[in-house]
N, C-alpha and C positions, 0 to 999 in steps of 0.2 A: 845859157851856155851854148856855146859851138860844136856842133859837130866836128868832129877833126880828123876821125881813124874808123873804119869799120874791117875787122877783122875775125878769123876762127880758128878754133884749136881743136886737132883731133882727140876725142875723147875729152871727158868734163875734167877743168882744172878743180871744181869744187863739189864737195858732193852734198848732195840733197837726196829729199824725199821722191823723187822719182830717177834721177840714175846714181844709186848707190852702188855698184855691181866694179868692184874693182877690175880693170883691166887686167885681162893675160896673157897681154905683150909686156913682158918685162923692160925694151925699150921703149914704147909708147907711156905708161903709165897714165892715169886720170880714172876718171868711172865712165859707167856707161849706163847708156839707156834702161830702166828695168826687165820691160816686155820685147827688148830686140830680138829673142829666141825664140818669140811666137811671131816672124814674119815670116809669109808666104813663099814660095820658089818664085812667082811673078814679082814681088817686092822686092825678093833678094837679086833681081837680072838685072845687071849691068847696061845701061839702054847705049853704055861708049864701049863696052867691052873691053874695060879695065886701061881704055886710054882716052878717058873722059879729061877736058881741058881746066878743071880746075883738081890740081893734082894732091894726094895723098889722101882721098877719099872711096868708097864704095859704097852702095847701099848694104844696109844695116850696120855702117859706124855711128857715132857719135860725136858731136861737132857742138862746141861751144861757141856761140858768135859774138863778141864784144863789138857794143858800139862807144865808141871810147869821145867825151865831151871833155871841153877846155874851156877855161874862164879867159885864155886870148885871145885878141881879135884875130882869128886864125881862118884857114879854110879847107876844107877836106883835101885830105891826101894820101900821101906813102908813107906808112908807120908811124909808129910815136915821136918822129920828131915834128911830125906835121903838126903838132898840138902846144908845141915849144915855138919862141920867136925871139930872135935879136931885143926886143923890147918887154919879152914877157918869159923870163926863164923857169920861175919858180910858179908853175900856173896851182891852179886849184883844179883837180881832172875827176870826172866823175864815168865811170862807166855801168852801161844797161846792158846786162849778161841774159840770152838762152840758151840752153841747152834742146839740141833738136836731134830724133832719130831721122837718119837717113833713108827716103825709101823710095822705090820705082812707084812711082805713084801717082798721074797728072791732076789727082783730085788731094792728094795732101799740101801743106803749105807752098806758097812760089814765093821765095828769096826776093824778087823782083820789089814786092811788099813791102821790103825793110830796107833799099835797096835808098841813096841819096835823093840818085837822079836831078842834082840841082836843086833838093826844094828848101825855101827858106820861110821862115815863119818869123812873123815879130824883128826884121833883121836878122836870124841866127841861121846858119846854115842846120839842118836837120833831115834826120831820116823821112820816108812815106809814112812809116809807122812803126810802133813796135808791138812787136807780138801782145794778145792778151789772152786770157782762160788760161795763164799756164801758173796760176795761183799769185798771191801778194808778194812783191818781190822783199828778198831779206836782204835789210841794209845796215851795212856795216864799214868800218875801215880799215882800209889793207895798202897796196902796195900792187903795182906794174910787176906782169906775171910771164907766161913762156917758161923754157929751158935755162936760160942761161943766169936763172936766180934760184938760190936755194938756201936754205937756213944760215946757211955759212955766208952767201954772197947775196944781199940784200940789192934792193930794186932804189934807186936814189928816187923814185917819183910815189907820192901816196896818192893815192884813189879811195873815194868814195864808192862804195860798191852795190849795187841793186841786182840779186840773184835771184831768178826767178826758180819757183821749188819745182816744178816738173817739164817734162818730155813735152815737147811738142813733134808733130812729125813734119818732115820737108821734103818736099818732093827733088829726089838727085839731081834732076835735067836742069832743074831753074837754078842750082846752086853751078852748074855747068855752062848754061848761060851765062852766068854772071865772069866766069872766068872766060867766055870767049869773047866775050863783047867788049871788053876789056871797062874797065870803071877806073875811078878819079883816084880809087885808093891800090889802083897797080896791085893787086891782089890776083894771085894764081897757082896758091899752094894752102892747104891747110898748114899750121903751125902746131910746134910740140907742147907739152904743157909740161907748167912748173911742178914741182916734187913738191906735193902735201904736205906745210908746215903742222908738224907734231911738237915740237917744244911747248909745254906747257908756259914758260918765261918770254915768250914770241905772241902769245896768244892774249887776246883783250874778250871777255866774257862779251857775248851779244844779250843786248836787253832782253 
């Protein structure tokens, strides 16, 4: 499959065995990282001083990053229409989710890693890499996620979905890079997340 969208959302749209910690931004909502209240003053300092170029974020948030694959012959770009095409409306889209703590850190994760950069593999446009050690991803199907879907107003696109169970850490700077440098997928804000489907009648048991 293609690469087509690489994107994040402040705080986890899903929770897992490492950021179960509901949010207490009642306008934010998601989870959060578990161990983010045991970071350092030096982890928690700001290296932009709160006007870092990739905006809605600080260290010790939590950031979901979707790398978002299409079954069209598509190529990276700006949002999920990037993954649609005049020739391929109804694709087959699979996305590779982690959740990562935010942190001042030059020695934890650099974004740079998972980052396009033009690489392709086999023909298919693809990431550098994606994250590992952050346990067996859980696969399931769901549905294109954000704020502007909720139990009531459903996502018109299904997704394949691979959530990986825990926290990785990321170093702020490199994720600040990636918004000054600017990249293919015009990305320069963290994004909200959708409201946790509870309906028991919405829900498909996971193997």
């Amino acid at each position: 499959m293609n690469l087509c969208n690489i994107h994040t959302h402040t705080n986890a749209e899903h929770k897992g065995p490492g950021f179960s910690i509901v949010s207490r931004d009642p306008d934010a909502g998601g989870y959060q990282c578990d161990r983010g209240d045991l970071l350092t003053q030096e982890e928690l300092r700001d290296p932009a001083f709160g006007h870092g170029p990739f905006h809605g974020v600080k260290p010790g948030d939590t950031i979901e990053v979707h790398w978002v694959y299409s079954s069209c012959d598509v190529t990276p770009g700006k949002g999920l229409g990037a993954c649609l095409s005049d020739a391929c409306a109804n694709p087959t889209l699979r996305v590779e989710s982690q959740v990562f703590l935010l942190v001042n850190d030059p020695f934890a994760l650099d974004f740079a890693n998972y980052d396009h950069k033009g690489h392709v593999a086999a023909g298919h446009p693809q990431p550098m890499s994606l994250p590992a050690n952050t346990g067996a991803p859980v696969v399931f199907r769901g549905s294109t996620t954000g704020p502007s879907y909720t139990q009531a107003i459903c996502s018109p696109l299904q997704v394949t979905w691979s959530v990986r169970p825990n926290c990785a850490r990321l170093d702020i700077s490199s994720l600040y890079r990636w918004g000054m440098d600017g990249n293919v997928f015009q990305e320069d804000h963290s994004h909200g997340v959708r409201p946790l489907v509870t309906a028991p009648e919405l829900l498909a048991p996971i193997p």
